[in-house]
Each structure stands twice: as structure tokens, then as C-alpha cells.
N, C-alpha and C positions, 0 to 999 in steps of 0.2 A: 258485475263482470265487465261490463265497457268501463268504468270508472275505472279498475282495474287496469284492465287494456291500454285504457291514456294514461296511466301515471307510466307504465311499463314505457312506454313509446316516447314519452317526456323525458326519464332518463335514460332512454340511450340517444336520444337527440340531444341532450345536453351533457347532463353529466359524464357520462360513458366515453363520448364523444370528446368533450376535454381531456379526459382524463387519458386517449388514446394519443392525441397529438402530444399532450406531455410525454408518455412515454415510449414516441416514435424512434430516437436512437437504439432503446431494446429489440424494437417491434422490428427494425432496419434488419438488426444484428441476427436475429431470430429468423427471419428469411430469410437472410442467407446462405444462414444452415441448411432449411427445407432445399435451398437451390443446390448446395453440394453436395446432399443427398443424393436428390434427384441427379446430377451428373453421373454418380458411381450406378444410378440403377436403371438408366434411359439409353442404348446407345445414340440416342437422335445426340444425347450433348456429351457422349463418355470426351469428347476429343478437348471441349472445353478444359482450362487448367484451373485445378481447385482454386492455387495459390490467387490467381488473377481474380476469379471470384469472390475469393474470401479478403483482398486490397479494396477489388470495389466495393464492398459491405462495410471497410472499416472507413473509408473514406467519406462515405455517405454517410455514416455514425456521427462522427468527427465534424462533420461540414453542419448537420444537422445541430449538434450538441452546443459546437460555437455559433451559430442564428442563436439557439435559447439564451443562451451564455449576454450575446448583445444585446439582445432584448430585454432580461435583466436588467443589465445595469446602465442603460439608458433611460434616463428621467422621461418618463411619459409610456417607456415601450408599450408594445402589443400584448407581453406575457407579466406576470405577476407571480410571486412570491405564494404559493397553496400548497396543502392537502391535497391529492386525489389518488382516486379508486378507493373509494369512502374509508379514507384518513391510514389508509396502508403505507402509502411513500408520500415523501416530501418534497415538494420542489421548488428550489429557490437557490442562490447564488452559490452555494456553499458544494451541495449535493450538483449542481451543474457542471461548476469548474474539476469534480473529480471526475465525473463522465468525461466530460471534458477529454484530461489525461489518461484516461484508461483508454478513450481511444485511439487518443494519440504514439500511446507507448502500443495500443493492435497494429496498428499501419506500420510500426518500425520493427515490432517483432518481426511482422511477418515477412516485413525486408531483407531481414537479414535469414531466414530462412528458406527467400526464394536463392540469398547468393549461394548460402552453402549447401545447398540439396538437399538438407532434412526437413522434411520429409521427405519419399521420391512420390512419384505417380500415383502409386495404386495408395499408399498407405496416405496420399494428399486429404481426403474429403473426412477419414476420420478424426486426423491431427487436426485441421482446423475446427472442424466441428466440436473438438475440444478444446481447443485455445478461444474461440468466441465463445461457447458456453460459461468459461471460467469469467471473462472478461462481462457478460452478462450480469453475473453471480456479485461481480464486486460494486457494477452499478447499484445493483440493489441494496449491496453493504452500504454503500453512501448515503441513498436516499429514504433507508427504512426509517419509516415512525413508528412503527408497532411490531410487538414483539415476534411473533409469526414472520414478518421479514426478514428482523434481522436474524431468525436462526435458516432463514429459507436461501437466506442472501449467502452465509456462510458456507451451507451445505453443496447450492449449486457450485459454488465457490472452488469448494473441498474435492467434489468429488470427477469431476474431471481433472483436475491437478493430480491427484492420484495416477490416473489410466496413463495421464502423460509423461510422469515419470516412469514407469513399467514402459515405454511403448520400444524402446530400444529391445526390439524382440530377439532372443539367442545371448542375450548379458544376462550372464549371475547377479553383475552388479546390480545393474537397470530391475531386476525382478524381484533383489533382496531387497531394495530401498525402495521400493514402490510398498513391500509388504508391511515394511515396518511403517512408512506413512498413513498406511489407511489404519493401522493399527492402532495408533497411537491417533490417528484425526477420529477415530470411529470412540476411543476413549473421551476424548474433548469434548465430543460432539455430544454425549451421553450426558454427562456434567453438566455441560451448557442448558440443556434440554429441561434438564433437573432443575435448575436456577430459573430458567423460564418460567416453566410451571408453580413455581414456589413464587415468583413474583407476580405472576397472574392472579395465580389463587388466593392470596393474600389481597389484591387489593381490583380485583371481581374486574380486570381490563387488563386488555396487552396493549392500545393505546398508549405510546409513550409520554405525551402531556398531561392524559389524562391521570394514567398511573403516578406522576410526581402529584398531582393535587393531592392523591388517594392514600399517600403515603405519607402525605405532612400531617393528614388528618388522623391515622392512625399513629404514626410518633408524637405526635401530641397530647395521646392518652397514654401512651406509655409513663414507662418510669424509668429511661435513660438504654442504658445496654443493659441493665437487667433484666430487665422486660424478656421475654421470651418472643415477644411476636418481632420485637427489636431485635434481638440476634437472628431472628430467623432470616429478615431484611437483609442484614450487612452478609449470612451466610450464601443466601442467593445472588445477591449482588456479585458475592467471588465468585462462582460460579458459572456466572454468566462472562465473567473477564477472563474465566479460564480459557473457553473457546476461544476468546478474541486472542489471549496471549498464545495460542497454541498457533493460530494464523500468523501470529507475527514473529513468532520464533526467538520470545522471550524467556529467560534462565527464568525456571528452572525445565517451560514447556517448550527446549530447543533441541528434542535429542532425534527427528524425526531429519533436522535441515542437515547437516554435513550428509549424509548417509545418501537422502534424496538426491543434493544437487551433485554428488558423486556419480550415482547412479544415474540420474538424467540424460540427457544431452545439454550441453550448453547453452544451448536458445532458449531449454525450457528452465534452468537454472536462474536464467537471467529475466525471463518471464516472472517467475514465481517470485524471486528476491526484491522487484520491483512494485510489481503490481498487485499482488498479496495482502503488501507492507500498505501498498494508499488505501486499499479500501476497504483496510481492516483499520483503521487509524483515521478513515472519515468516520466509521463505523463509532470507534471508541469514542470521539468528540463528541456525537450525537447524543452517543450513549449517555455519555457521562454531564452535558449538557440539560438534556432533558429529564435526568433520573431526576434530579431535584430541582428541576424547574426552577421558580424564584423562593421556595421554602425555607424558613430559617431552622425548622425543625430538623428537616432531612441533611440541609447545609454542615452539619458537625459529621454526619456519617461517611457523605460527598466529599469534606477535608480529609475524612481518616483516610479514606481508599484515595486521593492525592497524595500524599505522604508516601501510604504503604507504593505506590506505582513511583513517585522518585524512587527509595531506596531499592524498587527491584529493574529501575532502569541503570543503576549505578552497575548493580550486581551483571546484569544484563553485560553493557557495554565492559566490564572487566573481564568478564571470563568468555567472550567472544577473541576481548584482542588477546589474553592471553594464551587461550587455546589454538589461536593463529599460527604461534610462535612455531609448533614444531612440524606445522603441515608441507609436506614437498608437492603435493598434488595440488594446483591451480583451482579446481572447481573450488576442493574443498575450502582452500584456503581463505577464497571469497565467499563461502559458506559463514566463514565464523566470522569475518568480515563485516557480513552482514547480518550475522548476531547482534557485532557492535553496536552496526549503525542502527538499529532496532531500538536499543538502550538508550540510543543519543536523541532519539527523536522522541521515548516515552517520557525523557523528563521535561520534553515543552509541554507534555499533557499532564505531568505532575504538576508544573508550577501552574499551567491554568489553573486544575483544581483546586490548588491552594490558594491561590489569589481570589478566585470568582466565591468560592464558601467560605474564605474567611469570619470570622467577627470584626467590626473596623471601629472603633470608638465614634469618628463624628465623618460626616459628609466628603470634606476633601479626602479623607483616607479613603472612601467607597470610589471616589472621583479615581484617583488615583492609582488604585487596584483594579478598576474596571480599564484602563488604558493598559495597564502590563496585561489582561487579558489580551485584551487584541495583541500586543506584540507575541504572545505564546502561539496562537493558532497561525497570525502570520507569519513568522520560524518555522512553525514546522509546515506552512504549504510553500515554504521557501526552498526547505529544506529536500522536501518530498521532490519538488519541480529540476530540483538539479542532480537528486539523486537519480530520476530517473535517466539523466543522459551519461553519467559516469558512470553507474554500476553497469548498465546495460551495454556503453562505451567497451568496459573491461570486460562483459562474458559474449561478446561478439567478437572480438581480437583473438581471444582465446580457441573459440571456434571456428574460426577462420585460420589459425595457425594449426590448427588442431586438423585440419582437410589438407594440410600440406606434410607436415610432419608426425600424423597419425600418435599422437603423445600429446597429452595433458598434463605433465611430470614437469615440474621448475626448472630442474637440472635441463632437460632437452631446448629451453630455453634461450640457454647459455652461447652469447656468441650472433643475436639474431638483430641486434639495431643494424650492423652492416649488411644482411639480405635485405628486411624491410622494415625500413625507415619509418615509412607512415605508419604503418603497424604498430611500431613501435613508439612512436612520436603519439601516438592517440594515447596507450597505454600509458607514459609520462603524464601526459594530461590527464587522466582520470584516476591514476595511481596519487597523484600531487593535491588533488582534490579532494582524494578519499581521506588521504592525512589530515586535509584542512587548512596547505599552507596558501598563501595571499599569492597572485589575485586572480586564483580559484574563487569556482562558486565553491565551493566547499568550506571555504574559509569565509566568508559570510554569514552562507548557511549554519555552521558552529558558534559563530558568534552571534548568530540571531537567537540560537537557541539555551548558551552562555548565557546571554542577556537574560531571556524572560525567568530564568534559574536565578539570576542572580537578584533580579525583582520580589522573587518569591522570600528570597533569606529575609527580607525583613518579616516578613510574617512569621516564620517557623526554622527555628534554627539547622534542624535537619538539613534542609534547602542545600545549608553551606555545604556540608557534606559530600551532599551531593553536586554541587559543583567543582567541587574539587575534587571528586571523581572523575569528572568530566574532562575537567583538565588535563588529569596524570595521564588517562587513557588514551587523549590524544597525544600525547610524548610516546605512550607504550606502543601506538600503532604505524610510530614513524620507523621501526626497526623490520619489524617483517615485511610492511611495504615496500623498503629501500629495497628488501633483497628481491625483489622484481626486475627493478632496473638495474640491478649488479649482476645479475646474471645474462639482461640484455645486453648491457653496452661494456661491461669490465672481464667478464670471466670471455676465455676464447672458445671458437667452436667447433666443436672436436672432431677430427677426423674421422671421415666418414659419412657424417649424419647429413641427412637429408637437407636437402633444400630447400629454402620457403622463394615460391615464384607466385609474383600473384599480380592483376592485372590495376592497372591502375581506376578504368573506367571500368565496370562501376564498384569493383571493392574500395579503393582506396576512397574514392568520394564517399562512400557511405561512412565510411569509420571518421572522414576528417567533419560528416554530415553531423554523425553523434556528439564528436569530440570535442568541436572547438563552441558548441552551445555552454559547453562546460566553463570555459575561459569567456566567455561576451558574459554567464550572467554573474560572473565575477569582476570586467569590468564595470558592468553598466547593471548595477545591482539594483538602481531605483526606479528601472520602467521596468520592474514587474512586484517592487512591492507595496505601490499605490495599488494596483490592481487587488493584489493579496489581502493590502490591509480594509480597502475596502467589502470585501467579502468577511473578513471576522467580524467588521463594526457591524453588517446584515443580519450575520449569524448572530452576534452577542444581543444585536437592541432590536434586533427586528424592522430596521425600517436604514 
């Protein structure tokens, strides 16, 4: 029993104890919910303001996440590249820099929800309480190694995103789209769950490095896709990417997003459509990274489901922008918007997988494919990094026009660059980016992820395909975006209609805060993708 006792004692002095500092941005963010708890049920602190508390939690997240962040990737640092809480999360450069941005995009949410007053007073400790729980939930999408995470990382994920679209209390809208969300995430989630189990059981671990050993060694005895325990593999594998594609709001599991970010509020439209998207997309790298490890076995099965996610990111970003085309409601319209850009970023995780599992005849082609890896992961955290200040840019303009002229609707639009200019002027910038033209981050960003598609065509003809989807669809999305600013600065504003008056300090600074990061990392696109690229070279070789 004492031997017992010391070993107990030993790990929580050590291991526990590591394991707790690694993962102090949760533990940060977790507190601070217990504290706006505690606000709504203490009058000693009722007078405290959620929002103030729930900034300080995110700031200290943020502050906390870039120390590990530096630490990393500082030759010599203090922190190191592990496993902990016995091999559940991962932590290392990859899984940091999304912490990282998840908290960075908490701090700006929350900003622009302190401008426009949603939530108010009383309803403050529950809204945040679920906007950091969610933001919680995607940390752990990033960092999970084992499979219990990543459906645990999901869920937390899922299920405050739910409450938050319903919270708009007395909307049909807000209560039908919250309905059909849990509906449809409760479906997903079931599936997902399914796939879990069937890749556990099959190979006796939810360990995700472990399970690629486990899995090379049973396709090894197989006898191709005939094999039955082989299809059962690649059937759980879909399965498991069902969940992931229902998070990210990929054709054909997209029918949950227009409805939701309709029904929402703005802030949380712009929440979801951002933050959702990273950490369910750190999630799938990992995912699909460590399903097959370095096996050559599992590698042809790891190619098929690269291929299968190019063509359903094509499918993806065509029927986002097309469906664009007839929408007058603003939410919606960046709803299918960011359908698109959903599509446009699966195929930098298509052509990873086709690059990284290929077959290469001799050394320099392996040379060679392993460098268009890194360029795939670094496109899409390029891409990821600027999508969050444009989309977010556009569903904060929206809400902020939206507290003046009480309308969401295109048409009311019409007429609004001669009230407000900045307003308006942000909205150019992020509407110009979301197209893709130069010298937008956006148009980098497309071109980063062009590129590693276009890397891929040599491997597999498809590839082409799909970049040339890629292409048209960015011509198809320059028509419905135009009609944004055609209604801002061309169509007149019709008598009668309301006024947009708005103050300069601090609305205007916040939106030109969002907006013009958009334009600098389209100037100065190389101080931040040495950083990036160095994070896939981590992620891909380990060292």
C-alpha cells in the first residue's frame, strides 16, 4: 500500500502536474466560466460585467497559448513537443498555433458583442458561458490523439453552438434553426460514434498512432478491399469524416448552415463560420495524418479518401457559390459563402493526401511530394489565418448595420457607402478578399491553395479536375459578391429608410481593426508564412 501511495504521489508531482501546465489555456478558459457563474448567483459580484470577465479569460488564454507558442519554436525552449494526460492530447506546434487563433478570434468575438449589445445583462453569463465552452471544445479538436477526444472535442464543440443559435428567445426563426441543428448535429454525431467504435474495435485502441501501427498490420493480412475486415476500415473511416464534414458544412452534410446562421444572431453566425471551420480542419489533418501513420499498407486506402475529399470539395465549393446566387438575406448569403470556402480549403487536405500516400517510384519523387505536403497544410493555415479577419470582418458589419437599420435584407442595403463609409469601406475589403482578387489576403490565400492542387495533378489525374473547379468557382463567386457593393455605393437610398449613424471611436476602429489585417497579409504575405511553413515541416517530420 505505501508503494502504492508513492507511485500515486509521483504522478501527480510529475506527470499530472505537466500535463496540467500544458493544458492551462483550457483550464484558464474553464475558470472563467465557474467565475460568470458565480457572477449571475453571488450578489457580492452580480454588478461585475460578464462580457469584461469573459475578455479577461480570453486574453489570458491568448497571452498564455502564444508563451507555448514561443516556446516551441525557439531552439532550446523551456516546452517540448509531447503526449500528455496519458497520450489523450497532443501538444506541439501545430495543435498550439490553433489554440492559439481560437483564442484570438474569443477576444474579437467578444468585442464586437460588447459593441452591439448582444447579449444584454442578464442573458450575459449564459451567452458567454457558451461561446467559451465551444471555443474550449475546438481546442481539444485540434489537440486530440485519441479517439475519445476527438469525438469528446466535437461534441463539446456541437453542443453549445446549438443553444447559441436558439438563444435569440421569441424568433421562430432562431428556434426553427436551432431545431434543425441539433437534429441533424445529433444525426452526425451518432454516425461518427459508430465509426469510432468500429475503429477501436477492430484494432483493440483509440490511440491514434497506435491504431495506424494496428491497422497496417491487419491490411497486411488482408486481401485488398475484398477482405471484409478491409471494408469495414475504409466504412468506419467515412464515418468518422461524416462528423468532421457535418462541422464544417460540407455538400452534401450542409443543409443545417443557411437555416442556423439565419436564425442566429450575427455574431454567432460569424462565430460558428470561423471557428467551427479551424478546429474541425486541425481535427481532419490530424485525423488523416495519423490514420496511416508511415504505413504503406493503409497508404492506398489514406489516397482513396484524398481523392474521394478533392471531388467532394469541388462539389462543395460549386453548390455553396451557386446556391449564393439567389439569396437577398445577408446572413444567409454568407452562409453558402461559407459553404464555398469550406470546399476551397478541403482540397488543400485533398491534395495533402494524395501527395503524402502516394506511391513514388524512386527517392527524389518522395523528396519532392513531401515538400508539396508542407506547401498544402501551409495554404490552408494561410488560408484559415485570413479567413478569420474577412468573414468575421463581413458578419460584424452586418451586425452593426443591422442595430441601426433593424434589417438583414440586401435590398435595405441599398444606398448605405454615403451614411457610412468605414462600414462600408471594411465590407469592400473583405467582400474583395472573399473573391480572391490581389492584393487581398484572399488572393494568396487561393493561390496557396491552387498551388498545392496543382502539385497534386501530377500524381492523379482527378487533381486537374478539381482545380479547375476551383478556378470556375472562383469567377462564379465574383457575381453575387459584386451585388454587395452595388447595392452599397450604385443603387440610391430610398426614401424614407432609416439611418445608419454610428460613432466613430470605437465602432469604426474595430471594423477598420478587422479589416485592414485583411489587406497587410495580402501585402506582406511572407512574415507569416515562414512561421506557417515552419509548423507543417513539425507536423510532417517531427522535429
Amino acid at each position: 500500500m505505501h508503494d502504492i501511495g508513492s507511485l500515486v504521489v509521483h504522478m501527480l508531482d510529475e506527470t499530472t502536474k505537466t500535463s496540467v501546465r500544458l493544458f492551462a489555456p483550457e483550464l484558464v478558459l474553464s475558470g472563467t466560466i465557474v467565475v460568470m457563474l458565480l457572477c449571475r448567483i453571488l450578489p457580492v459580484v452580480w454588478r461585475i460585467p460578464t462580457q469584461w470577465v469573459a475578455l479577461a479569460g480570453a486574453f489570458t488564454a491568448f497571452a498564455w497559448t502564444l508563451y507555448q507558442f514561443d516556446q516551441l519554436v525557439t531552439p532550446g525552449g523551456a516546452l517540448q513537443a509531447k503526449s500528455f494526460f496519458t497520450g489523450l492530447l497532443m501538444f506541439d506546434q501545430f495543435s498550439t498555433f490553433f489554440r492559439m487563433f481560437l483564442s484570438l478570434f474569443l477576444i474579437l468575438t467578444i468585442t464586437l458583442t460588447v459593441l452591439t449589445g448582444i447579449p444584454d445583462r442578464e442573458d450575459g453569463p449564459d451567452f458567454y458561458t457558451l461561446l467559451i465552452g465551444a471555443t474550449i471544445g475546438m481546442m481539444i479538436m485540434a489537440s486530440a490523439n485519441h479517439l475519445l477526444m476527438v469525438f469528446i472535442g466535437v461534441e463539446m464543440t456541437s453542443v453549445p453552438s446549438y443553444a447559441m443559435v436558439g438563444f435569440m428567445k421569441g424568433r421562430r426563426k432562431s428556434s426553427e434553426a436551432a431545431l434543425k441543428y441539433v437534429v441533424y448535429g445529433a444525426g452526425a454525431a451518432g454516425v461518427m460514434l459508430y465509426g469510432i467504435s468500429l475503429l477501436a474495435g477492430l484494432t483493440g485502441t483509440g490511440s491514434l498512432p497506435d491504431m495506424a501501427e494496428r491497422l497496417s498490420m491487419i491490411v497486411a493480412q488482408g486481401k485488398g478491399i475484398g477482405d471484409p475486415t478491409n471494408r469495414t476500415i475504409v466504412l468506419a473511416s467515412l464515418m468518422v469524416l461524416v462528423g468532421l464534414a457535418f462541422k464544417l458544412s460540407v455538400f452534401p452534410f450542409h443543409f443545417w448552415c443557411p437555416d442556423a446562421f439565419e436564425g442566429a444572431a450575427a455574431e454567432v453566425a460569424g462565430f460558428l463560420s470561423v471557428a467551427s471551420k479551424a478546429g474541425a480542419f486541425a481535427l481532419l489533418v490530424r485525423f488523416g495524418l495519423a490514420f496511416s501513420g508511415d504505413s504503406k499498407e493503409v497508404s492506398s486506402i489514406a489516397f482513396a479518401l484524398g481523392i474521394g475529399l478533392g471531388v467532394l470539395g469541388a462539389a462543395t465549393a460549386t453548390f455553396g457559390n451557386l446556391s449564393a446566387y439567389g439569396q437577398s438575406n445577408m446572413k444567409r448569403l454568407l452562409a453558402y459563402s461559407t459553404i464555398a470556402h469550406a470546399g476551397y480549403m478541403l482540397m488543400s487536405v485533398s491534395a495533402l493526401m494524395v501527395l503524402r500516400f502516394s506511391k513514388h517510384a524512386n527517392p527524389e519523387a518522395v523528396a519532392e511530394a513531401n515538400a508539396a505536403s508542407l506547401s498544402c497544410i501551409e495554404g490552408l493555415m494561410y488560408y484559415l489565418f485570413v479567413y478569420l479577419f474577412m468573414n468575421l470582418g463581413a458578419f460584424a458589419i452586418v451586425a452593426l448595420i443591422r442595430n441601426q437599420i433593424f434589417s438583414e435584407e440586401l435590398d435595405d442595403y441599398n444606398g448605405l457607402g454615403t451614411q457610412c463609409p468605414v462600414l462600408c469601406f471594411g465590407m469592400t475589403i473583405c467582400v474583395f478578399s472573399l473573391i480572391g482578387l490581389p492584393p487581398m489576403g484572399g488572393f494568396f490565400a487561393k493561390f496557396a491553395i491552387f498551388y498545392s492542387v496543382f502539385k497534386a495533378t501530377s500524381v492523379h489525374w482527378v487533381m486537374w479536375f478539381v482545380l479547375g473547379v476551383g478556378a470556375i468557382n472562383t469567377v462564379f463567386s465574383l457575381f453575387y459578391y459584386i451585388r454587395i457593393l452595388k447595392a452599397m455605393y450604385i443603387k440610391p437610398r430610398p426614401e424614407g429608410a432609416r439611418k445608419v449613424s454610428y460613432d466613430l471611436m470605437p465602432v469604426g476602429l474595430f471594423v477598420l481593426m478587422i479589416c485592414l489585417p485583411v489587406l497587410g497579409l495580402g501585402l506582406f504575405p511572407a512574415r507569416f508564412t515562414e512561421t506557417f511553413h515552419h509548423v507543417a515541416s513539425v507536423l510532417l517530420t517531427g522535429r
